[in-house]
C-alpha positions, -999 to 999 in steps of 0.1 A, spaced: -800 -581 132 -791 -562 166 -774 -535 145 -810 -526 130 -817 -520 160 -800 -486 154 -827 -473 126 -853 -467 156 -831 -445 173 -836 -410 155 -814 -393 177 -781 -412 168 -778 -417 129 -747 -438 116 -720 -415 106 -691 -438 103 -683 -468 81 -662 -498 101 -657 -516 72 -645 -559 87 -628 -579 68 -631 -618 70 -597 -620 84 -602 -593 106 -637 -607 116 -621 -645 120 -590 -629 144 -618 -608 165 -642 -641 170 -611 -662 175 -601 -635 206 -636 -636 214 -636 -674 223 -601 -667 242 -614 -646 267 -648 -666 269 -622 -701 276 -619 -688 314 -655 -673 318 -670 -711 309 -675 -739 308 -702 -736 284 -725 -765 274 -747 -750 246 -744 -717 227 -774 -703 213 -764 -681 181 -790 -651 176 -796 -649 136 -783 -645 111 -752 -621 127 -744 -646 152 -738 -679 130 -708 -669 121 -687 -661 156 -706 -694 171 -692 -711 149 -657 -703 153 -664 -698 192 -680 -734 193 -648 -752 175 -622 -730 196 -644 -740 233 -655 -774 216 -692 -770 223 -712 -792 200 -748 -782 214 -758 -751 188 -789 -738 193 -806 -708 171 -826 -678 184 -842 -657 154 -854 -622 158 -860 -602 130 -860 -565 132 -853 -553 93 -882 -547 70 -857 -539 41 -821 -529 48 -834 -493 55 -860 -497 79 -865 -513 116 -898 -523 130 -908 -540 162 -886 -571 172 -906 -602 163 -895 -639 177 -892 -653 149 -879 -693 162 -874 -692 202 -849 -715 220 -858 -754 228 -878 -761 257 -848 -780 269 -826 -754 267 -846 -725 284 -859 -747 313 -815 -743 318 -823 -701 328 -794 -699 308 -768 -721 332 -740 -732 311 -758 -711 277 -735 -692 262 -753 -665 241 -734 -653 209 -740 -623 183 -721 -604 162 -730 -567 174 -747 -555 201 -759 -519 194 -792 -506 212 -799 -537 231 -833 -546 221 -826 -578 206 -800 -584 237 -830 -578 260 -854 -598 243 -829 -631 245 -817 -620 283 -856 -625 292 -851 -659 280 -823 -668 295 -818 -648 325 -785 -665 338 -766 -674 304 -737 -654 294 -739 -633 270 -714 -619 245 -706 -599 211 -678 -595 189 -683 -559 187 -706 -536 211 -720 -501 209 -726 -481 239 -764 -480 242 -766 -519 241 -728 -526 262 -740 -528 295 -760 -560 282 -734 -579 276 -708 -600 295 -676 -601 270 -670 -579 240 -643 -574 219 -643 -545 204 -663 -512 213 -676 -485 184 -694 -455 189 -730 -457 181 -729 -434 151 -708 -460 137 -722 -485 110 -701 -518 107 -699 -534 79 -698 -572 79 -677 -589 57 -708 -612 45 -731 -580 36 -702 -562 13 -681 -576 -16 -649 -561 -28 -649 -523 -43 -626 -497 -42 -631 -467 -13 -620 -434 -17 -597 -421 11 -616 -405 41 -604 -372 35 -623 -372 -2 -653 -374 14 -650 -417 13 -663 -433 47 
């Protein structure tokens, strides 16, 4: 969803593929939950949706968290086109009346930061963090793992299936 986000920004169009395998996306969650071990405890993650089911899972087994909660925001029309954020399914009561003490906020991809924003306004003193961030929406975030450019377009291994790519100098991305 956050990487959507990108489409309403004219002025930086996606020029480079960063295709993630599941391995590689499993081994980058797994190091995300490392480094988040020492910034908790954490008593509830809220995933944003869909991109941040799967690195709250694997963050919520490594920290052993057992409170999940889901924020949805939807930003795609169609795969192509981004309109205005709309709050889909907010956060329990329960869970925002916390301001975000001992939230942990996960997503896959940080990228503008509109979504980021929107969920920050929620809960103001969770921590947030991304398995991968983009320099427009970075400074939103707590812990990352990996940093792109924003012209870059990652590919998550649950929107791709397996096909051959040509190498990059034959024009492949």
């Amino acid at each position: 969803m956050a990487q959507a986000e990108q489409q309403s920004q004219p002025q930086v169009q996606p020029q480079k593929a960063f295709p993630v395998s599941w391995d590689q996306f499993h081994r980058d969650a797994r190091a995300l939950a490392w480094r988040l071990a020492e910034a908790g405890p954490f008593d509830t993650i809220v995933a944003i949706t869909r991109g941040g089911l799967v690195p709250a899972a694997v963050v919520a087994r490594e920290l052993d968290v057992r409170l999940i909660e889901t924020i949805c925001i939807s930003s795609y029309h169609d795969y192509k086109r981004q309109g205005e954020l709309q709050l889909i399914k907010g956060v329990a009561q329960s869970i925002t009346a916390l301001k975000g003490k001992g939230v942990l906020i996960v997503d896959d991809l940080v990228d503008t930061g509109k979504t980021a924003k929107m969920v920050r306004d929620l809960l103001p003193g969770a921590h947030f963090a991304t398995v991968y961030a983009k320099p427009m929406g970075r400074p939103l975030v707590d812990t990352f793992i990996t940093e792109v450019s924003q012209d870059t377009w990652i590919y998550f291994p649950w929107d791709t299936g397996l096909a051959f790519q040509p190498p990059i100098r034959e024009g492949g991305a």
